[in-house]
C-alpha positions as CSV (number, residue, x, y, z in Angstrom):
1,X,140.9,155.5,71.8
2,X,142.7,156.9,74.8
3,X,146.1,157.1,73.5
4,X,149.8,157.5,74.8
5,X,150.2,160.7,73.8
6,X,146.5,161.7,75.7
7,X,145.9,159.3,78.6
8,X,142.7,160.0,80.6
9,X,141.8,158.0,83.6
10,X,139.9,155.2,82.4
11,X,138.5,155.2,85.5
12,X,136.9,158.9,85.6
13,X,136.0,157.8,82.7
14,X,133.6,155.2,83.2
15,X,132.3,155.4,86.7
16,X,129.6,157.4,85.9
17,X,127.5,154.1,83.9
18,X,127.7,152.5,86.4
19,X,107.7,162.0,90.7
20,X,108.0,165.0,87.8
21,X,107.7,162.6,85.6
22,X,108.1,163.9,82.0
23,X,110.6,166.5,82.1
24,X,109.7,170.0,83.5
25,X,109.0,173.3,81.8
26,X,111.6,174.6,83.4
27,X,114.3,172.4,81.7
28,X,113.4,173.0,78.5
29,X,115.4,176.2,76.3
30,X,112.7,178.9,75.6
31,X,113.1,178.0,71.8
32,X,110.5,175.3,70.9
33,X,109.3,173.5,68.4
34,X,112.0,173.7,66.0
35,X,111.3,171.4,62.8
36,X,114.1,168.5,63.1
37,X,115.0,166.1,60.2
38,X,117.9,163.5,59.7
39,X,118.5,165.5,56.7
40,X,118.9,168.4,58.5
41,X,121.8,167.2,60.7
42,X,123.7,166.4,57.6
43,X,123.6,169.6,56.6
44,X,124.4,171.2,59.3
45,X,127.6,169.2,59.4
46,X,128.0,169.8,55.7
47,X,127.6,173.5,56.5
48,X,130.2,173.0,59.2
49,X,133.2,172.2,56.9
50,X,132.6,175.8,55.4
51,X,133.8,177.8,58.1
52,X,137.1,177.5,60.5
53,X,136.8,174.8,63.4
54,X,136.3,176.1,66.6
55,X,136.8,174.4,69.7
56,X,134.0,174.6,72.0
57,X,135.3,176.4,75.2
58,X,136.1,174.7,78.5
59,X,133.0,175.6,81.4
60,X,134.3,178.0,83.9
61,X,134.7,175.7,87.5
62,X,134.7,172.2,85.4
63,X,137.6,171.2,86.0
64,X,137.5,171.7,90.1
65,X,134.7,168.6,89.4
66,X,137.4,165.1,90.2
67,X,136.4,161.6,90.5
68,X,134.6,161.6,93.7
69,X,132.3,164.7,93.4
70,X,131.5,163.6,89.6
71,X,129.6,160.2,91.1
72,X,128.6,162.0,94.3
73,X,126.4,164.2,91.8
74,X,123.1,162.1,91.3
75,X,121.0,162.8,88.8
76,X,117.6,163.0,90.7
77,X,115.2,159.7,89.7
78,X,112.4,161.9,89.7
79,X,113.5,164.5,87.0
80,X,114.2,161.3,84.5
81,X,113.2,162.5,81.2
82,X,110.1,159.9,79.7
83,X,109.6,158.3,83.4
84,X,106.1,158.4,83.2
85,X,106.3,155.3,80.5
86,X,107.7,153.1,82.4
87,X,110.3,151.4,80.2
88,X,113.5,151.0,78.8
89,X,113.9,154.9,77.8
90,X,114.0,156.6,80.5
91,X,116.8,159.2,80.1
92,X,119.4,160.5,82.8
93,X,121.8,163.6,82.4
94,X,125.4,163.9,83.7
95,X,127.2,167.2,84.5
96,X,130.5,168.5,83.5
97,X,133.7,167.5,85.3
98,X,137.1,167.8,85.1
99,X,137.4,164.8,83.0
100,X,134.4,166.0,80.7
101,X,135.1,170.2,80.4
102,X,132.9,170.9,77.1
103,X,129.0,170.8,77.1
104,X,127.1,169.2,74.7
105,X,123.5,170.3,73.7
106,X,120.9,168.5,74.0
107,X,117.4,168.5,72.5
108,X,114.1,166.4,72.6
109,X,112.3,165.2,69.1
110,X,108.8,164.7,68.9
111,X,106.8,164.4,65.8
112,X,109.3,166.2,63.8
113,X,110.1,169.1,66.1
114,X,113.0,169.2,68.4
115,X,112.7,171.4,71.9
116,X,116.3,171.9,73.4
117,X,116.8,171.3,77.1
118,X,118.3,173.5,79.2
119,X,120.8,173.3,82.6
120,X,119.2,172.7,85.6
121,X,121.1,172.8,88.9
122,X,118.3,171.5,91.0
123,X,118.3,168.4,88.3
124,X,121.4,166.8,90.6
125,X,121.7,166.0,94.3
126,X,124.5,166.5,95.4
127,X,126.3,167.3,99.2
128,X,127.0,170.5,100.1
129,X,130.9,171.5,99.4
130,X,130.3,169.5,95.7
131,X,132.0,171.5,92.9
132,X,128.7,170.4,91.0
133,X,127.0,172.3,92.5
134,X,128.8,176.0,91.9
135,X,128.3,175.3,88.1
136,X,125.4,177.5,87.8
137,X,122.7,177.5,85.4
138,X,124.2,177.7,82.3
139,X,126.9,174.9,82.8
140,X,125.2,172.6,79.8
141,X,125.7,168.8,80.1
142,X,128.3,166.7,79.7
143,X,126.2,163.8,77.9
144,X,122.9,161.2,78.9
145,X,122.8,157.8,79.4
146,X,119.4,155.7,79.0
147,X,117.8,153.6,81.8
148,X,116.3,150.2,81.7
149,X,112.5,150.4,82.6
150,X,113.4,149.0,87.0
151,X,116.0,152.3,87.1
152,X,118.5,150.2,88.1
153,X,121.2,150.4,85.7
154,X,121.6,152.3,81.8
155,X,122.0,150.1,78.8
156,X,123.7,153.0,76.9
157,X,125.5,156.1,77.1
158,X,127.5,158.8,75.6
159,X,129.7,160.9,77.8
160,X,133.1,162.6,76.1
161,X,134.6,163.6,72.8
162,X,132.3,160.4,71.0
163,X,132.6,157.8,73.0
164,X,130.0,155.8,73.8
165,X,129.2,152.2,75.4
166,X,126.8,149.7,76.3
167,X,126.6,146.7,79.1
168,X,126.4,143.0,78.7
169,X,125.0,141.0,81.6
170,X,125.0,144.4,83.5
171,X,128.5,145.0,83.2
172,X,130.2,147.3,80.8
173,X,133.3,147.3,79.3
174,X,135.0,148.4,75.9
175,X,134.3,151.2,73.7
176,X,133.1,152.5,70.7
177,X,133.3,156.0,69.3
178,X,132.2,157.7,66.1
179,X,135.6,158.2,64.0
180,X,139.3,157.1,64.5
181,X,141.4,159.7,63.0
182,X,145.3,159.1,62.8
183,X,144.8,156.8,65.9
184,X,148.0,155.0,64.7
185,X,150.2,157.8,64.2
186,X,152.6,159.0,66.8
187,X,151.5,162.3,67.8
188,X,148.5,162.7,65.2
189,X,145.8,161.4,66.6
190,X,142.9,164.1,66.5
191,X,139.8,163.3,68.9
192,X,136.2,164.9,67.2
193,X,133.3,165.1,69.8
194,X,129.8,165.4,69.7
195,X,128.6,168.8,70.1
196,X,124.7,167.9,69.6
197,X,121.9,165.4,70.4
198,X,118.9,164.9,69.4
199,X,116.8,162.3,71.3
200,X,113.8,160.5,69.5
201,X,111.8,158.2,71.8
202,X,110.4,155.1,68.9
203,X,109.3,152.3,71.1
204,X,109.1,150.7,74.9
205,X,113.1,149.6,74.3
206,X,114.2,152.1,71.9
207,X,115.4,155.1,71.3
208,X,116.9,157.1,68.5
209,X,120.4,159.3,69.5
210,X,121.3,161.7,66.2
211,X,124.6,163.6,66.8
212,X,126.3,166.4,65.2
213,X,130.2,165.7,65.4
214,X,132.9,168.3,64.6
215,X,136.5,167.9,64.5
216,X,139.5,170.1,62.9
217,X,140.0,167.4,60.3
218,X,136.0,165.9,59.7
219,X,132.7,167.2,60.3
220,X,129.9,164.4,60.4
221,X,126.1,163.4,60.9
222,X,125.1,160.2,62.8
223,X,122.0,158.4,63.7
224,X,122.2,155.6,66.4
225,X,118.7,153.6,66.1
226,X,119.2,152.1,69.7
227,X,117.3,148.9,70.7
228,X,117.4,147.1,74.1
229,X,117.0,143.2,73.0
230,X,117.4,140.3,75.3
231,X,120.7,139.0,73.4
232,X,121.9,142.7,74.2
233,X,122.3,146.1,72.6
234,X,122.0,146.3,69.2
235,X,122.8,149.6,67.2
236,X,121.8,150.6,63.4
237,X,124.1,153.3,63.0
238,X,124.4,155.8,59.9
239,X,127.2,158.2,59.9
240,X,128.1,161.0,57.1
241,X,131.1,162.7,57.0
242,X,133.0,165.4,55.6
243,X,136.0,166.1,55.6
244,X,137.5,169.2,55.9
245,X,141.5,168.7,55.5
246,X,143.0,165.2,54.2
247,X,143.8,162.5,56.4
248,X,146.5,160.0,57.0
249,X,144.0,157.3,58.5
250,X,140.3,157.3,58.9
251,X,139.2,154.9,61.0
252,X,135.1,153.7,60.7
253,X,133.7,151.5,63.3
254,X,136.4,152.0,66.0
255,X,135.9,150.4,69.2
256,X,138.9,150.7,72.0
257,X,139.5,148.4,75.1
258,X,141.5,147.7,77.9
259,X,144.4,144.5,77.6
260,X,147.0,143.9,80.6
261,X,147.4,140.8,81.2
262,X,146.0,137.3,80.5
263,X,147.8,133.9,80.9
264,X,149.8,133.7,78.3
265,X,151.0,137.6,78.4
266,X,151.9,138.2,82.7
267,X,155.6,140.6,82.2
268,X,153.7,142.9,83.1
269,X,151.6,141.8,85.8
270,X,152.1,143.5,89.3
271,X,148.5,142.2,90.2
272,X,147.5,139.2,92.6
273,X,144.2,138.3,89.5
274,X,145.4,136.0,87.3
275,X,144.3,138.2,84.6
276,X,142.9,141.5,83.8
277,X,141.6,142.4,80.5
278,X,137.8,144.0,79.2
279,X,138.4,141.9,76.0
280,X,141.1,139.0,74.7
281,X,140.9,139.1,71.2
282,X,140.2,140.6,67.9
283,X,137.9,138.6,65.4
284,X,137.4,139.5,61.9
285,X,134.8,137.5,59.2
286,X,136.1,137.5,55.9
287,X,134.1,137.3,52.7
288,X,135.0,134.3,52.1
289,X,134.2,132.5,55.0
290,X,137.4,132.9,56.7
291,X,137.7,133.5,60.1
292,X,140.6,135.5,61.7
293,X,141.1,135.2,65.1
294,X,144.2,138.0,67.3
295,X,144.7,137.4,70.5
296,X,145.4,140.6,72.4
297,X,148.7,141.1,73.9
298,X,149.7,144.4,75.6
299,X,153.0,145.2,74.2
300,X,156.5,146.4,74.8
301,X,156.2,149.6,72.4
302,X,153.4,150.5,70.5
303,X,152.5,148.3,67.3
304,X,149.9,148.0,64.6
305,X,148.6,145.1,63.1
306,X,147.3,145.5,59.4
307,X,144.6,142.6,58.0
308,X,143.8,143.6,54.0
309,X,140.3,143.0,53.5
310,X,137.7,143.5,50.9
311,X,133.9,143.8,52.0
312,X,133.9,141.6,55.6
313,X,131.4,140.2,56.9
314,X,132.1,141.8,60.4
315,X,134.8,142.8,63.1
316,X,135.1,143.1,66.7
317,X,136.8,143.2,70.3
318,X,135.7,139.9,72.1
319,X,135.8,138.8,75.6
320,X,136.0,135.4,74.7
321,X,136.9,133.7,78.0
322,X,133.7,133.9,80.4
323,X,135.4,131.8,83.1
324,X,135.2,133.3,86.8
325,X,137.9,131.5,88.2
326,X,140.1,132.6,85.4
327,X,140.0,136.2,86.7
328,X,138.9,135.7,90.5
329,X,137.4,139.3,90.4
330,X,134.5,139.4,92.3
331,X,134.4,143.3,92.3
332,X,134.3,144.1,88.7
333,X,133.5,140.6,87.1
334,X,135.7,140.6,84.0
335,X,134.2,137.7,82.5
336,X,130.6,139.6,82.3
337,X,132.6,142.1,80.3
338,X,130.5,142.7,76.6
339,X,132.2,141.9,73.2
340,X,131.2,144.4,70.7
341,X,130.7,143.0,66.8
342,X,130.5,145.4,63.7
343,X,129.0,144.7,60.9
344,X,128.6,146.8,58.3
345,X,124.9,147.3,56.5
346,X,126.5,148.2,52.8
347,X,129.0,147.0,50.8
348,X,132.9,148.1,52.3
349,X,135.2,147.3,49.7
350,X,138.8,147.6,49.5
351,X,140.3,148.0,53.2
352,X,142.5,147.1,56.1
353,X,140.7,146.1,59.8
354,X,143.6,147.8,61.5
355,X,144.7,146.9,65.4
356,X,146.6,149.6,67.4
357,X,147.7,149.0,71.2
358,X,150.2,150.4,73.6
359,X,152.0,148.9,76.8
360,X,150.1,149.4,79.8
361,X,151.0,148.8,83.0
362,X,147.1,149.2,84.8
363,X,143.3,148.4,84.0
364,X,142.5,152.0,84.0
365,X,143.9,152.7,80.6
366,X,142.3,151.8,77.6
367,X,145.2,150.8,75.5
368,X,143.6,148.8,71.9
369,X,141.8,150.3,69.6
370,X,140.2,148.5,66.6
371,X,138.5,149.9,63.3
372,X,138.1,149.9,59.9
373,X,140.1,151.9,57.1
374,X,139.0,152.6,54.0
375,X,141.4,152.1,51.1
376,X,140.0,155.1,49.2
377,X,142.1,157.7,50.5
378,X,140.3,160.9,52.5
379,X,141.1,164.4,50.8
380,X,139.8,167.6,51.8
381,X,135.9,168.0,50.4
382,X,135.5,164.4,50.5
383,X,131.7,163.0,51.6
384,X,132.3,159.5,53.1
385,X,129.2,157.3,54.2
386,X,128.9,154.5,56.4
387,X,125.6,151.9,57.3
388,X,126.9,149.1,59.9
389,X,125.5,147.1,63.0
390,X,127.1,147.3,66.6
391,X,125.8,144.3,68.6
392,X,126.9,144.5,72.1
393,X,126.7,141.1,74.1
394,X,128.0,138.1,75.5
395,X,128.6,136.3,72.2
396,X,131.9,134.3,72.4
397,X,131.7,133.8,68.1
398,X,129.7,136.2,67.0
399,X,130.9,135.1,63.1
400,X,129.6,131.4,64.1
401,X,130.9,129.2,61.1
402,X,130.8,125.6,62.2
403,X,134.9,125.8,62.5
404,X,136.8,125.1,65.6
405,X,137.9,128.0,68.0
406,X,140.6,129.4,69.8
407,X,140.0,128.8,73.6
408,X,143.0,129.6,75.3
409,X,146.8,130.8,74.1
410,X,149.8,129.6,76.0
411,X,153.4,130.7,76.3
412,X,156.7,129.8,77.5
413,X,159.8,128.0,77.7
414,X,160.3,124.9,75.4
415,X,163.0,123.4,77.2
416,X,165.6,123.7,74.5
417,X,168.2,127.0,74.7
418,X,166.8,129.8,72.6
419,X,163.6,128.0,71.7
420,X,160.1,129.6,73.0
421,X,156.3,127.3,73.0
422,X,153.0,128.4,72.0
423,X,150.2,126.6,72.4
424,X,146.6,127.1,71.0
425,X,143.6,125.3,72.1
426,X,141.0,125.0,70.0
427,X,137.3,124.2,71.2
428,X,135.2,122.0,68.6
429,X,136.8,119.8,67.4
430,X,135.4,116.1,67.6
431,X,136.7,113.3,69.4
432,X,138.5,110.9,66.6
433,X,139.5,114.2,64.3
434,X,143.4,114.5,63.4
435,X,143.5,117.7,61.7
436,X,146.7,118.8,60.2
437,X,148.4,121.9,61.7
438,X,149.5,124.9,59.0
439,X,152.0,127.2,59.9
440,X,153.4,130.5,58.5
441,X,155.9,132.5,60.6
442,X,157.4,135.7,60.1
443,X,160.6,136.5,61.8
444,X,161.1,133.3,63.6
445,X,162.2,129.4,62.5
446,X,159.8,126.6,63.6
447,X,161.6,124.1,65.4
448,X,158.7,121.2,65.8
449,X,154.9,121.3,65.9
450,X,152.4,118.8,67.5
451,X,148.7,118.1,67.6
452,X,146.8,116.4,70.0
453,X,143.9,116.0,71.9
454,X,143.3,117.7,75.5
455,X,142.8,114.7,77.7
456,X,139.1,114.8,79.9
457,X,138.1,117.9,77.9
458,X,135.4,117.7,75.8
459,X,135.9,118.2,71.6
460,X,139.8,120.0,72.8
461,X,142.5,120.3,70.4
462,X,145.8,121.8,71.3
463,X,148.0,122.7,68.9
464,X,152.3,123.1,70.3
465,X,154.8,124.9,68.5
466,X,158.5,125.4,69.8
467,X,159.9,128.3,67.6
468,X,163.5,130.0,67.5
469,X,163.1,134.0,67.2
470,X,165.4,135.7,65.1
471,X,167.9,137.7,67.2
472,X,164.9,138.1,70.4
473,X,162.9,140.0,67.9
474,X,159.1,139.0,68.1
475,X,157.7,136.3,65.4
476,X,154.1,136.4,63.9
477,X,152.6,133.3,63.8
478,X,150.0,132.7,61.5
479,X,148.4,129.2,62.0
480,X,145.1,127.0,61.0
481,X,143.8,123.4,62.1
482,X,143.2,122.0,58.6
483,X,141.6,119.0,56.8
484,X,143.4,118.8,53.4
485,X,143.0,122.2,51.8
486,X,139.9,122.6,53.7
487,X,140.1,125.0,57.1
488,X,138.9,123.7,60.1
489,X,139.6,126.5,62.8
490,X,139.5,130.0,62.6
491,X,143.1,131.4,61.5
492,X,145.1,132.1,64.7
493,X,147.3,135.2,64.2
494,X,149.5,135.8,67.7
495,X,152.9,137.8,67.8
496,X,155.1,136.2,70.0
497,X,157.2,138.1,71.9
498,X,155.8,141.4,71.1
């Protein structure tokens, strides 16, 4: 999560994703053949919380590395580690910049051993003049990213603190990172990285990414079983922590995006698109078979939205509208833009999905973040483990339940002094249904509701309130399309005015 307090262009960011044929001798640290084990990271991290952190220093001549010398700097196609197998795991390095100071180390696993790669300047091309090129040979790496079998494009990587992110229909988009810590709290927020990876090559579409992760406040183990799949990226991930200090808010299964505008939120638009967002809403899949459904907004001040839970189904940042002409980018293609669904592999119990954003005033900011906290809370000594899914993809419902969905959200001016209109579309619902429309509002009065179908649009619902706020401060409307006591959308949570 790129916060207020620490904004990084977004776009430094994530530019970089965008016939030696098994990796030299020369690349490789002259320590080899070092037995490796899962079990081994985890101690290594438990071993960690034992002494003081230490922040990993800062690469002489890094920071002389900007935008356009960081993508000038190619990583040469020839010295792609595992090219001679000709698939999906080909794996590509990318040097320090000024965005990315710290190295990372990186090692190879092979039948139980691990064999450390070292800094190679000759491993980039890069023009002469390029600050890449005065790193020198023991720069380190900034992180890797792993190519499809054609070479044409990566279907994963990791590259600062723990971020890391995947495409859908070749485009990427959000986030995810290990940990969230005190995300929410003005001035708190604490960002671990990665400080090792171990890469295991399993199959022609897979690989296996363990990472040591260090932190004032945690220490942790993780092991990413990465799979290319024709739905998309799918992730088994296994994290454990410990934590060195207490903490205010731990955040599991974060995932951070980029909301300016859409059509029913434009105060802030200064843009000729008509919108401009990597995803438009928050879902979350209750135990019960409950389906919550949060627009994204990009606020006036900074605001968290809290949704008590106990053992979900599944979370996640969607790009829900897929529509070209509803962002006329033909640069960038936001509709291609992946959603990202969690879904955790163990029971979760007692917990909050938790939704943090800040205003924003450009697409080069990621400005939500949403994750999981535990309701347990995290005290110094603590060991905290966590088994869930990522699925990266297209999905538009990834927690399908045969209920009607939100489409589109719609603002504006009623038509009566003081009195604002929402309107919710909802996709699925069949011709002759007259659901009944249930309402909850916090902070607001509702003047009159109405329920209709959409004329010449197939199985369209729309759903119109006119509601009075109290005193111009925003109201949080809860709403559901019902049949009796039975649901019959997803719950629409959307805070007007925010």
């Amino acid at each position: 999560m790129i916060s207020a307090m620490t904004k990084i262009d977004r776009r430094a960011m994530i530019a970089a994703s965008g016939a030696a044929l098994l990796l030299p001798h020369s690349a490789l640290a002259q320590r080899r053949g070092d037995a490796f084990s899962w079990n081994m990271v985890i101690g290594r991290a438990q071993r960690l919380t034992r002494a003081p952190f230490a922040v990993t220093p800062f690469f002489p001549g890094a920071d002389k590395i900007g935008y356009d010398a960081f993508n000038q700097a190619r990583f040469r196609d020839e010295r792609t580690i595992w090219n001679d197998k000709g698939d999906d795991t080909g794996i590509r390095l990318f040097p320090l910049s000024g965005t990315v100071q710290q190295p990372v180390e990186i090692a190879l696993v092979e039948n139980g051993h691990a064999a450390p790669l070292r800094y190679d300047p000759d491993m980039f091309d890069a023009p002469a003049g390029n600050a890449v090129r005065n790193l020198g040979p023991g720069a380190g790496f900034a992180g890797f990213r792993i190519m499809n079998a054609a070479r044409d494009g990566d279907w994963l990587s990791f590259l600062g603190a723990t971020y890391f992110r995947a495409p859908a229909q070749k485009q990427f988009g959000l986030s995810a990172r290990a940990v969230a810590i005190n995300t929410s709290i003005a001035g708190k927020e604490e960002f671990p990285r990665f400080t090792h990876f171990w890469l295991e090559r399993t199959g022609r579409s897979s690989v296996i990414v363990y990472a040591l992760m260090d932190s004032a406040s945690l220490t942790g183990a993780f092991r990413f079983a990465n799979t290319l799949t024709p739905q998309g990226v799918r992730q088994d991930v296994d994290a454990v922590l410990f934590a060195r200090k207490a903490i205010a808010e731990l955040g599991l299964m974060p995932m951070t995006s980029m909301f300016w505008y859409d059509q029913a939120d434009r105060r802030t638009r200064t843009d000729w698109r008509p919108e401009i967002h990597d995803s438009d809403m928050l879902s979350i899949a209750s135990a019960d078979g409950t389906v919550h459904c949060r627009p994204l907004v990009n606020p006036s001040a900074p605001r968290v939205d809290v949704f008590a839970e106990r053992n979900p189904k599944g979370l996640g940042l969607l790009q829900r509208d897929r529509d070209f002409d509803h962002y006329q980018d033909d640069g960038v293609f936001y509709e291609r833009r992946p959603s990202l669904w969690a879904t955790s592999r163990k029971p979760m119990g007692a917990g909050q999905v938790r939704l943090y954003a800040f205003p924003t005033d450009s697409e080069y900011t990621d400005n939500v973040a949403a994750y999981w906290t535990p309701a347990a809370p995290v005290r110094a000594g603590n060991r905290i483990e966590a088994s869930y899914r990522l699925d990266w993809s297209a999905a538009r419902t990834p927690a399908s339940t045969g209920l009607a969905t939100v489409e589109n959200i719609w603002t504006g001016q009623s038509g009566e002094a003081g009195v604002e209109r929402f309107l919710a579309d909802f996709a699925g619902v069949p011709a002759g249904a007259n659901p009944d429309i249930w309402v909850d509002l916090a902070g607001g009065t509702l003047v009159k509701k109405a329920g209709y179908p959409v004329l010449h649009q197939k199985d369209m619902f729309r759903m119109v309130l006119d509601i009075r706020r109290d005193r111009g401060r925003p109201t949080d409307i809860r709403a559901q399309l019902r049949a009796g006591n039975r649901p019959f959308s997803e719950y629409v949570h959307y805070p007007l005015g925010a």
